[in-house]
C-alpha positions in Angstrom: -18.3 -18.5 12.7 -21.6 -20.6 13.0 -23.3 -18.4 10.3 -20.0 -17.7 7.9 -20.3 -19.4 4.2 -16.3 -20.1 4.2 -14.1 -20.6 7.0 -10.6 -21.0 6.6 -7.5 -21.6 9.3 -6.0 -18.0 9.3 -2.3 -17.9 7.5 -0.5 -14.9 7.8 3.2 -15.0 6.6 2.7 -18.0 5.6 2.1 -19.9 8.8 -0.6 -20.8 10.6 -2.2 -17.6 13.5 -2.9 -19.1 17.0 -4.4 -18.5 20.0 -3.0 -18.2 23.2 -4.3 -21.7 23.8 -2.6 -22.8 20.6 -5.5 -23.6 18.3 -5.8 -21.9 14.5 -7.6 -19.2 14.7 -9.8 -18.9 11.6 -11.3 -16.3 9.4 -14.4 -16.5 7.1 -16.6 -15.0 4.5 -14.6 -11.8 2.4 -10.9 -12.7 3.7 -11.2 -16.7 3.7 -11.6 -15.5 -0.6 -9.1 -13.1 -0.1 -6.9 -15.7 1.4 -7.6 -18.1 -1.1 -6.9 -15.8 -3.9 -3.5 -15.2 -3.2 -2.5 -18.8 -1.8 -4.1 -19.5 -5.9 -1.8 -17.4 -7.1 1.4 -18.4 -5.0 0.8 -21.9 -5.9 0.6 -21.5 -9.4 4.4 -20.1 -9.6 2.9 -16.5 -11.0 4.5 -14.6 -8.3 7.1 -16.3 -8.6 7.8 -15.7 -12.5 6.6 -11.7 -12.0 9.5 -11.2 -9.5 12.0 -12.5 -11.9 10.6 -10.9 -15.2 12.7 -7.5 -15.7 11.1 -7.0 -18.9 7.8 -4.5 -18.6 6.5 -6.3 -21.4 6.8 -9.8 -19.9 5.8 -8.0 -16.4 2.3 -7.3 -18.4 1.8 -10.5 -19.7 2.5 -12.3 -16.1 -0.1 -9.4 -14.8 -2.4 -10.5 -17.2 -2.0 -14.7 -16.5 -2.3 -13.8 -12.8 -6.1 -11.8 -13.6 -7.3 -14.6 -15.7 -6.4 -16.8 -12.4 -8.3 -14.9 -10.4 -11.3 -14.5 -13.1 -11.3 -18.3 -12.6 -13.0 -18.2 -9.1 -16.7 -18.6 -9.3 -17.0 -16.5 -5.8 -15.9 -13.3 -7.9 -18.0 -11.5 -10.2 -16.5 -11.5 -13.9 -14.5 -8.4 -15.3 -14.1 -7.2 -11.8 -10.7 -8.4 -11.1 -8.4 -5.5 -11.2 -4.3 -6.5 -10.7 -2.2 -3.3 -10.1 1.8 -3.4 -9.7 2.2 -0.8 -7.2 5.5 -1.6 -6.3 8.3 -3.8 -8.3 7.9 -6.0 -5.1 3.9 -5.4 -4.3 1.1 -6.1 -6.5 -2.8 -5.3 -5.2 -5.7 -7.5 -6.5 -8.8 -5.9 -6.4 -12.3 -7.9 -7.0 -16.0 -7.8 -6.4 -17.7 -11.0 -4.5 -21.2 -11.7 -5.1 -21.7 -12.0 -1.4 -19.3 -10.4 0.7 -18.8 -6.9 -1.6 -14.9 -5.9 -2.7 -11.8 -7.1 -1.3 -8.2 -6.6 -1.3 -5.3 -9.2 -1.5 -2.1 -7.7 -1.5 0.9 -9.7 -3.2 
């Protein structure tokens, strides 16, 4: 990790990975945005408010708050952020870094 521009504890499921000697584990660079990215997003209630929306209209326009959220993040080049619904209960964010080339965040 000595050379990694971000490092962040590791959350997966929303609690904290550890080691077999029960320290964080951590994870850097690409994922630490990735990671950040979709905590962004929880946070801010979107995910939230796109479950309960029925209405594909609404749907879009919660789509559409959640990409200018991610546009936001000054790690990600601009108009790269792609938000896809694959799912009624999975959405994929899709972005380029300026550093650490595409990643994935899957909601």
């Amino acid at each position: 990790m000595r050379d990694a521009k971000y490092i962040d504890i590791l959350v997966v499921n929303g609690a904290w990975q550890l080691d077999a000697g029960g320290q964080p584990r951590y994870t850097r660079d690409r994922h630490s945005i990735g990671q950040d990215i979709k905590h962004r997003i929880m946070e801010s209630g979107l995910a939230r408010k796109l479950i309960g929306e029925r209405s594909p209209t609404l749907r879009a326009d919660v789509m559409t708050e959640i990409e200018l959220l991610v546009e936001n993040d000054e790690r990600l080049v601009p108009g790269s952020i792609v938000i896809r619904e694959e799912a009624h209960e999975r959405v994929l964010v899709t972005a380029r870094t300026y550093e650490f080339g595409d990643l994935e965040v899957t909601l």
